[in-house]
C-alpha positions in Angstrom: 64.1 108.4 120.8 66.5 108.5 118.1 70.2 107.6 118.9 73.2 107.8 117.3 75.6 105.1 118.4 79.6 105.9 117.3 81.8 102.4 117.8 85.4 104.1 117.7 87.7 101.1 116.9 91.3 100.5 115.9 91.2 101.1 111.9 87.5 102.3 111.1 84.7 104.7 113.2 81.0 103.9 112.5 78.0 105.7 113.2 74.6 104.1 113.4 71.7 106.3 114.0 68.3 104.7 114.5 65.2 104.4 116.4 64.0 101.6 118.4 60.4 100.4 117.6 58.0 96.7 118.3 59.3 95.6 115.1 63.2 96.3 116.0 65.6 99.3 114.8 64.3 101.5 112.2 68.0 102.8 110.9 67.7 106.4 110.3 71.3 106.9 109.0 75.0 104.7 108.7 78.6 106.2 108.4 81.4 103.8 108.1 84.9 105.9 107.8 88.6 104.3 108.5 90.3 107.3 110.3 92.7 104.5 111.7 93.5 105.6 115.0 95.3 103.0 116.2 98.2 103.3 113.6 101.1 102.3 115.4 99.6 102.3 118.7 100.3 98.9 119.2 103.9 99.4 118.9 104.8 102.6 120.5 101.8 102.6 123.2 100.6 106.5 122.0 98.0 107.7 119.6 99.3 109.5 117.0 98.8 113.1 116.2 97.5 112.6 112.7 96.0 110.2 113.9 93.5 111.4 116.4 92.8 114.6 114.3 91.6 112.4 111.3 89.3 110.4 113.9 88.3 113.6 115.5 87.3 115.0 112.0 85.2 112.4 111.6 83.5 112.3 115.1 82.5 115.9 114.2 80.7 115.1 110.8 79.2 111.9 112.8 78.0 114.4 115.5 76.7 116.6 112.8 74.4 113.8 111.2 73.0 113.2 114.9 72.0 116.8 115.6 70.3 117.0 112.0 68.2 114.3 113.6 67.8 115.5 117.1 69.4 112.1 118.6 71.1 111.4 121.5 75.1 110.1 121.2 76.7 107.3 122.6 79.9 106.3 121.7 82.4 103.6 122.6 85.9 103.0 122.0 87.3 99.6 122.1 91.1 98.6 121.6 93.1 101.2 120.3 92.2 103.7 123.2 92.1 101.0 125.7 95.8 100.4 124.9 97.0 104.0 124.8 99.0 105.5 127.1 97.4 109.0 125.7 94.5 107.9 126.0 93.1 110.6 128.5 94.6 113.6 126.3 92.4 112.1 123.7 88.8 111.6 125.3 89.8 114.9 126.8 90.1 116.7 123.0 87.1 115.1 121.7 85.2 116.0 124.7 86.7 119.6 124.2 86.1 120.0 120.4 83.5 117.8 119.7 80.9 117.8 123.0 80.9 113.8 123.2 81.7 111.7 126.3 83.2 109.1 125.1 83.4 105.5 127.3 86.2 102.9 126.8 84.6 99.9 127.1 86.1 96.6 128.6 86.7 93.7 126.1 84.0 92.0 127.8 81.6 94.9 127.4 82.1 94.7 123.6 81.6 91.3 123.6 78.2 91.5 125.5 77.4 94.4 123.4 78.4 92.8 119.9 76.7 89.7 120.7 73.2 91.1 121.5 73.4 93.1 118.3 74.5 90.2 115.8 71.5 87.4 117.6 68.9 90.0 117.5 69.2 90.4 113.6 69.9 87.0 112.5 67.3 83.9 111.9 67.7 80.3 112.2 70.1 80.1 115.0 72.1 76.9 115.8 72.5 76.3 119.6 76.2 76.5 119.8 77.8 79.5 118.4 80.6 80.8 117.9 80.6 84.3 116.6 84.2 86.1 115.3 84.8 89.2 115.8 88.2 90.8 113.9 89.3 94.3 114.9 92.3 96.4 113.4 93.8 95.7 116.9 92.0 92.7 118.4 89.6 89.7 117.7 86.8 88.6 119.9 85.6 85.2 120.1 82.1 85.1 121.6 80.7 81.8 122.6 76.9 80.9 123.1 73.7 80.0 121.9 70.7 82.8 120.3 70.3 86.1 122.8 72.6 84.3 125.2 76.8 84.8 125.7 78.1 82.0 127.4 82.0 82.4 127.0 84.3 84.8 125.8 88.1 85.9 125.0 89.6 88.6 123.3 93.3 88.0 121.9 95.4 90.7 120.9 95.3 89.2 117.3 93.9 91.9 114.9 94.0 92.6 111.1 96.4 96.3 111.5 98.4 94.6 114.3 99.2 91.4 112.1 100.1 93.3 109.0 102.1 95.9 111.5 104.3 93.0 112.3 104.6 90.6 109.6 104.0 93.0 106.2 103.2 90.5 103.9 104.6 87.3 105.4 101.6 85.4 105.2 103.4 82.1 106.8 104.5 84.1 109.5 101.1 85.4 109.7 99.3 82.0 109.7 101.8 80.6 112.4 101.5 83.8 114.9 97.4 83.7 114.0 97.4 79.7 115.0 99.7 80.7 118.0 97.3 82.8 119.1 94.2 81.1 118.8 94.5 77.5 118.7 94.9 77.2 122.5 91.6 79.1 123.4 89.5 77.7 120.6 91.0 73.6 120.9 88.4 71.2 122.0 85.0 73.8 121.7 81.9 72.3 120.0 80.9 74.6 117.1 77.8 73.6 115.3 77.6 77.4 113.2 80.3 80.1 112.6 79.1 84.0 112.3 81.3 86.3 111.0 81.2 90.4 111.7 83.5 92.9 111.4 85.2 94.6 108.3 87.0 92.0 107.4 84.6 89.9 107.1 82.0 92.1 104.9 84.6 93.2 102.8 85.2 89.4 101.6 81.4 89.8 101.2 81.6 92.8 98.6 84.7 91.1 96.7 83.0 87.9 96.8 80.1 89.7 94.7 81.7 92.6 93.3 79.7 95.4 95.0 81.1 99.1 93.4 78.5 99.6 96.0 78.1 98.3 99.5 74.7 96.7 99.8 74.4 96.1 103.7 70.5 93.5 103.2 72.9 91.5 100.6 75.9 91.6 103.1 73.8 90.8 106.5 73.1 87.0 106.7 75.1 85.7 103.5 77.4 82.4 103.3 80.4 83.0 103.2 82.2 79.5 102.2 85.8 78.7 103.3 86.8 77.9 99.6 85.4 81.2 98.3 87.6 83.3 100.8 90.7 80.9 100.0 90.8 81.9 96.3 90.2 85.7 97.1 93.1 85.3 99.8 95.1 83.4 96.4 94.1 85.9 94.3 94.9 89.0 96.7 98.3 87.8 97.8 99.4 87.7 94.0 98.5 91.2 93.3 100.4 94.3 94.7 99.0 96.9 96.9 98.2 99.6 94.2 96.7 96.7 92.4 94.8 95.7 95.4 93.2 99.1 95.9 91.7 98.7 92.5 89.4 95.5 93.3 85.9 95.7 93.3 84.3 95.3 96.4 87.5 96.3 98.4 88.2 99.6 100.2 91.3 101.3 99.2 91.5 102.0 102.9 91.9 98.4 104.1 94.1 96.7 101.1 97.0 97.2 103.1 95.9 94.9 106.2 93.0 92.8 104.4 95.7 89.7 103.8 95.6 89.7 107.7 92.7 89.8 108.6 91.8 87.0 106.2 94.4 84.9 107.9 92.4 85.0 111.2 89.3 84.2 109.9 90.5 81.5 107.9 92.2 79.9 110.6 89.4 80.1 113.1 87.8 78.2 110.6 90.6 75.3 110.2 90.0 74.8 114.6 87.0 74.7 114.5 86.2 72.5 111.4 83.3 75.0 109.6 82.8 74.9 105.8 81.4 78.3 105.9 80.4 81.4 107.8 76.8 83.1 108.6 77.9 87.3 107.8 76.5 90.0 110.2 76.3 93.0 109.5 74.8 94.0 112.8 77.1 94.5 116.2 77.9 96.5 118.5 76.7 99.5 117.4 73.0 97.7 117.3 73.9 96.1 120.1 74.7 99.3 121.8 71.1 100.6 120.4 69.3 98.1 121.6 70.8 98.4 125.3 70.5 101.7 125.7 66.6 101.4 125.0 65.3 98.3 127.1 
């Protein structure tokens, strides 16, 4: 069966369609787009207008792509909608105008289901892990060893919610980010870091300079802490229309890459890692490969 898995987050909506085989998932098709709808929803509680009609647009190409292909849609949202007070008028239009039931999933749920996806596509596994996960609204931190959670939290510490608050205060970033995470990461062996999430791939494609995004170059690469400390020097210096303009970075995501960066970087500092392991697999796979055990 082919399925075409939609993850509806805070900044960007993805599509994954594939099929399910002995060998793993045969991906068929991949949509990344950054409707945003979580713009402001983290101060004033609602979706926006614009907002939901951007992501709504896009849920109708994405649904598009999946009947060209005869699959079967599942989609999830995650913080944004959670957080909504709107958030029934919205399921309620896409339901309406689009045909798709959408489920808002429980942090927990998108732990679960972002941790299957990234073990089940990565190699050479330490036993304690520690996988980040950093949202436009919120950041999971999913502990465990290969195919197995073990412990998880999700903080209200996300890459559009930072940069909603702070602008471009990165000390005032770096102290709420530390804030935040220090007391639930403190004392936790960590023997290997794995990093997924825009943010995270992003750092990838300015780290190389991909014009083009190459996902086999993106999934399992090294990301060292000192490499993503001079792109964070060399990002901070430059204004946002120059940031728009650099290679490997999305024009979409200039304005809240500085915070996102932040969280990675001090999830690093607590928990003492050189460098991350990049996935380019999460819950969308992860939401693949559930639906078809």
């Amino acid at each position: 069966m082919v399925i075409g898995a939609i993850d509806i987050g805070t900044n960007s909506t993805r599509l994954l369609l594939a099929e399910k085989n002995k060998q793993g998932l045969t991906e068929l098709a991949s949509e990344l787009r950054t409707p945003r709808l979580g713009e402001g929803v983290h101060k004033n509680e609602f979706l926006q207008e614009d907002a939901m009609n951007r992501t709504i647009k896009t849920l109708k190409e994405y649904q598009e792509i999946i009947d060209s292909y005869n699959g079967h849609t599942i989609a999830v949202a995650t913080s944004a909608v959670r957080d909504a007070v709107n958030k029934a008028s919205f399921l309620e239009r896409v339901k309406k105008e689009v045909g798709i039931d959408i489920e808002v999933i429980e942090g927990i749920d998108e732990a679960r289901l972002s941790y299957y996806g990234i073990t089940s596509s990565l190699e050479k596994l330490s036993k304690r892990l520690l996988a980040i996960d950093i949202g436009g609204g919120s950041t999971e931190l999913i502990f465990g060893k290969p195919n197995k959670m073990s412990e998880f939290t999700s903080i209200n510490l996300g890459a559009v919610r930072l940069s909603e608050n702070y602008g471009e205060d990165l000390e005032s970033m770096k102290k709420e980010a530390y804030r935040m995470l220090s007391g639930v990461i403190t004392d936790k062996e960590v023997e290997q870091l794995i990093g997924v999430g825009g943010t995270v791939t992003t750092l990838v494609a300015i780290k190389e300079s991909l014009e083009e995004y190459d996902s086999e170059l993106v999934h399992g690469f090294k990301l060292l802490k000192r490499d993503i400390e001079k792109i964070l020097d060399r990002l901070q210096k430059l204004s946002l229309k120059e940031r728009k303009k650099v290679i490997g970075l999305n024009p979409k995501r200039a304005d809240i890459i500085l915070g996102g960066i932040i969280i990675l970087l001090t999830v690093m500092e607590l928990v003492d890692q050189p460098y991350l392991k990049v996935s380019d697999a999460s819950i969308l796979e992860g939401l693949v490969y559930d639906f078809s055990r």
